[in-house]
N, C-alpha and C positions, 0 to 999 in steps of 0.2 A: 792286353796291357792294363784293359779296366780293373779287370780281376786280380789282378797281381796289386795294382796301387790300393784296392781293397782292403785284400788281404794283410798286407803292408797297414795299411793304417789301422786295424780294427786290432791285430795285436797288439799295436802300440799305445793305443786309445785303452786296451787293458791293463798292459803296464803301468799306465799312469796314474788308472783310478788303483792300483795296487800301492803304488809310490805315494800317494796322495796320505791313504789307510796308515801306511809303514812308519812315513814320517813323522805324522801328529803324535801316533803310539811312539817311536822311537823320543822323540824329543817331550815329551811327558813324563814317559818312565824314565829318561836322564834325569829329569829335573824332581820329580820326586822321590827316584830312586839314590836321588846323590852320587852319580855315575857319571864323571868326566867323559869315559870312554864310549857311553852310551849316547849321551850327548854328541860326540864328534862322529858316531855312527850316524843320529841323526840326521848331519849336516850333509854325510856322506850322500844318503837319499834325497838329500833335497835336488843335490848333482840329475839326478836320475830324472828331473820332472824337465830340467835345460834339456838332456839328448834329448827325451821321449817331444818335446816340441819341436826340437829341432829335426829328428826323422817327421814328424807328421810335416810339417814344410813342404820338406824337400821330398819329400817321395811324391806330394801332388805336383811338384814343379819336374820332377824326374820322368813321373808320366804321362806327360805330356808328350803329344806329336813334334815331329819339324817344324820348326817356322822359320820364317826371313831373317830371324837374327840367328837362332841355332839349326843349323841346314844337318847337322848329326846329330840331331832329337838331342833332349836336356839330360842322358846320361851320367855325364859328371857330376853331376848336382848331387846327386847319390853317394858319388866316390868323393865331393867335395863334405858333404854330409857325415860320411864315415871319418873320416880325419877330424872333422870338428870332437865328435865322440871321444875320438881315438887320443886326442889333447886333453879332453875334458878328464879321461880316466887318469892320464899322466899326471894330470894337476891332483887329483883326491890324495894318488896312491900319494905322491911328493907332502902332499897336505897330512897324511897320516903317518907319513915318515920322519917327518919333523917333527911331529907333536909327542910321537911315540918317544923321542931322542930325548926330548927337553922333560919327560917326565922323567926316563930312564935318570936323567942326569942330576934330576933335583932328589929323587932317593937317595944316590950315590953323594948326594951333600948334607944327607941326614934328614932332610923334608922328609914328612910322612902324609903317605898319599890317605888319601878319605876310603873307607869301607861302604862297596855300595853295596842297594839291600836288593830281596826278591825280585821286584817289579824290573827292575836294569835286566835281571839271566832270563826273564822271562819271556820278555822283550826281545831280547838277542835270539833267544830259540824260535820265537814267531817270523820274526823275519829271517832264518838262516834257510826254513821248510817254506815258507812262501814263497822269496825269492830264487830258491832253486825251481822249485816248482813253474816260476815266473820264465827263468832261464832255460829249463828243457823246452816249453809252450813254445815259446819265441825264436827259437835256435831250430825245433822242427817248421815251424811256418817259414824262417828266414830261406832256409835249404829248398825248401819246396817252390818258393817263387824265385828264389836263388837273387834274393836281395841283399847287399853287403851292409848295408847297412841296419836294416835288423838283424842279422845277424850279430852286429859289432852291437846293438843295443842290448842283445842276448847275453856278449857276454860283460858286460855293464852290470847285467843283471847278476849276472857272477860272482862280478867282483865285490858287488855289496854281500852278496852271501859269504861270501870267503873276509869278508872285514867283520861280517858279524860272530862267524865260527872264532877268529882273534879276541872279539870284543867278550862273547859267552865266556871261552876261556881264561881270559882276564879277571872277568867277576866274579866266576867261579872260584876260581883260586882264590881271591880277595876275601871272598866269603867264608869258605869252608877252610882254609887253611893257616889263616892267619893273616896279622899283620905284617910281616915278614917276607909273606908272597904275595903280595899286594903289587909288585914288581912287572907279575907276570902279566898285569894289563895291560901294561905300552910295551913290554917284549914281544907277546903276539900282536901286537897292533903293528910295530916293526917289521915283522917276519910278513905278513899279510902285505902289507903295501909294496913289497918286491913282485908279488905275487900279479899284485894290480898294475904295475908300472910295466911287467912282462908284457901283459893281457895287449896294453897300450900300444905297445911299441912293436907287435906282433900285428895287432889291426892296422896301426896306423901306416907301417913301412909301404904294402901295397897300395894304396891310397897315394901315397907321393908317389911312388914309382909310374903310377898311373898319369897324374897330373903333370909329371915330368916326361910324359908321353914315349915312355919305356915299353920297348919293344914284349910281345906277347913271349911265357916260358917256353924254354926249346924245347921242352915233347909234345909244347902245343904248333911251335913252327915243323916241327919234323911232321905233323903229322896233315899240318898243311899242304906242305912240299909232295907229301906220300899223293894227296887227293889228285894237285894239278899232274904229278905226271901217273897218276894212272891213266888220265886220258889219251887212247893211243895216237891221239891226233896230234897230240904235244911232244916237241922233239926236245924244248928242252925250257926253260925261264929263267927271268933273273930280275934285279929288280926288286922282287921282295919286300915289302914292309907291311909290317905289322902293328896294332895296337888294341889299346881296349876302349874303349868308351862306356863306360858306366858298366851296364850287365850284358854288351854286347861286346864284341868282336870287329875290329876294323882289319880289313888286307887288301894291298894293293900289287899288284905284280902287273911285269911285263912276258907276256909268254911267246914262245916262238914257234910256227908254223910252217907246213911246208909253203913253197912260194906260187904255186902255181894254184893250190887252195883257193877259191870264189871267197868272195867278201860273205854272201851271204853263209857260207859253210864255215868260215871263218866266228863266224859273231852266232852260231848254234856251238862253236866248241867253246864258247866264252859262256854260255848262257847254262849248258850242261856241267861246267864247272862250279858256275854259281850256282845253280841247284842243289849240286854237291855238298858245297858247303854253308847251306844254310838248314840242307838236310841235317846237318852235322852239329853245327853249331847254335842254328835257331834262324826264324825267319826274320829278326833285327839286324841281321850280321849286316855290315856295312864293306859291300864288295866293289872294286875297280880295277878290271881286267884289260890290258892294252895288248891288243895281238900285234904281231910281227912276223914278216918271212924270215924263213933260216937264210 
């Protein structure tokens, strides 16, 4: 569990001194380059340096043991962690989807948008290769300790990649093509924030489902159900429930036994089922097994 809160932090302690670098550069090169879009790129990263504090939090409050007030160790904290993210990206993409609209609209009334220079596309190309760069690192550590919540900062990381791939194109075009396509800087900045509000609402959905203490997916119950009755002692169970808790696994069943079974032989077929499945699903799994005569 040390290892993993580690692990967890020390990506994320990267990410930040990354976001930190991005920033200043992005929001310099707006302001010198005369790039609106470079600029609200800017702002986008500054979003990045809120999750990356907010996973370092919660990940040391997540791995923590049981105590007297959380009796099922601080898992949620994680899943409640990952929805913070998961709103935070909602809010940018939304942020870059308005902004994108209201420029779109003021061409369309003859406004003429500003020609940004070098420093803006240059800019935008630094962090489109870092930030991915940033996103595989993070998205392979998140999988490895199978934290949802780097994971979901991973792809955070994304998203500012793919706002910047928008923003390069923008300038690009502004640049090299004319006045006339100067347009394309809030149309890709548009089409991106669809992009970012997916990311959102993909992370975020399991995270409520979670907190809304929604039952585990069915090939993960079927395969539960498969564990308890292969046990040939088990005639049959019911009962049943399930859940997650952070990066573990909750399940509780009633199972039934023959009647004439001893207590103690009774409570080795409860104990070989838990083994079962923590073989299966990890030594956190959080198991409550009530035996019964048929």
């Amino acid at each position: 569990m040390k290892n993993r809160a580690y692990e967890a932090k020390k990506v994320t302690i990267v990410g930040f001194f990354v976001n930190l670098i991005l920033t200043a550069a992005k929001l310099t090169a707006g302001i010198l380059g005369k790039s609106t879009a470079m600029v609200a790129d800017g702002v986008h990263s500054l979003s990045d340096f809120a999750t990356d504090i907010v996973v370092l939090a919660f990940v040391n409050i997540s791995g923590k043991d049981s105590d007297n007030d959380h009796r099922y160790g601080h898992g949620k904290f994680e899943t409640f962690a990952t929805l913070i993210i998961s709103l935070a990206l909602f809010a940018v993409g939304m942020g870059i989807l308005i902004n994108g609209i209201e420029s779109i609209v003021a061409v369309i009334r003859g406004e003429e948008l500003s020609q940004p220079k070098m420093i803006a596309l240059w800019a935008a190309l630094l962090s489109i290769v870092s930030k991915e760069i940033l996103f595989r690192y993070t998205i392979i550590v998140g999988k490895k300790i199978n934290n949802q919540a780097v994971i979901a900062n991973g792809w955070h990381h994304r998203s500012d990649s793919l706002s910047s791939i928008g923003t390069a194109l923008g300038i690009a075009g502004a640049i090299y093509l004319g006045e006339s396509w100067r347009i394309l800087d809030p149309v890709a900045g548009v089409v991106v924030s669809f992009f970012i509000m997916k990311v959102s609402v993909d992370l975020g959905l399991p995270s409520v489902k979670e907190l809304l203490e929604a039952s585990l997916p069915d090939e993960v119950v079927a395969e539960i159900e498969e564990v308890i009755m292969s046990h040939p002692e088990v005639k049959r169970f019911h009962h049943l429930k399930t859940r997650k808790i952070g990066n573990a696994f909750a399940i509780d069943v009633h199972i039934k036994l023959d009647k004439e079974i001893s207590f103690v032989a009774s409570h080795d077929v409860a104990t070989d089922i838990e083994r079962a499945f923590r073989e299966k699903y990890g030594m956190q799994t959080h198991i409550s097994i009530h035996t019964e005569p048929v």
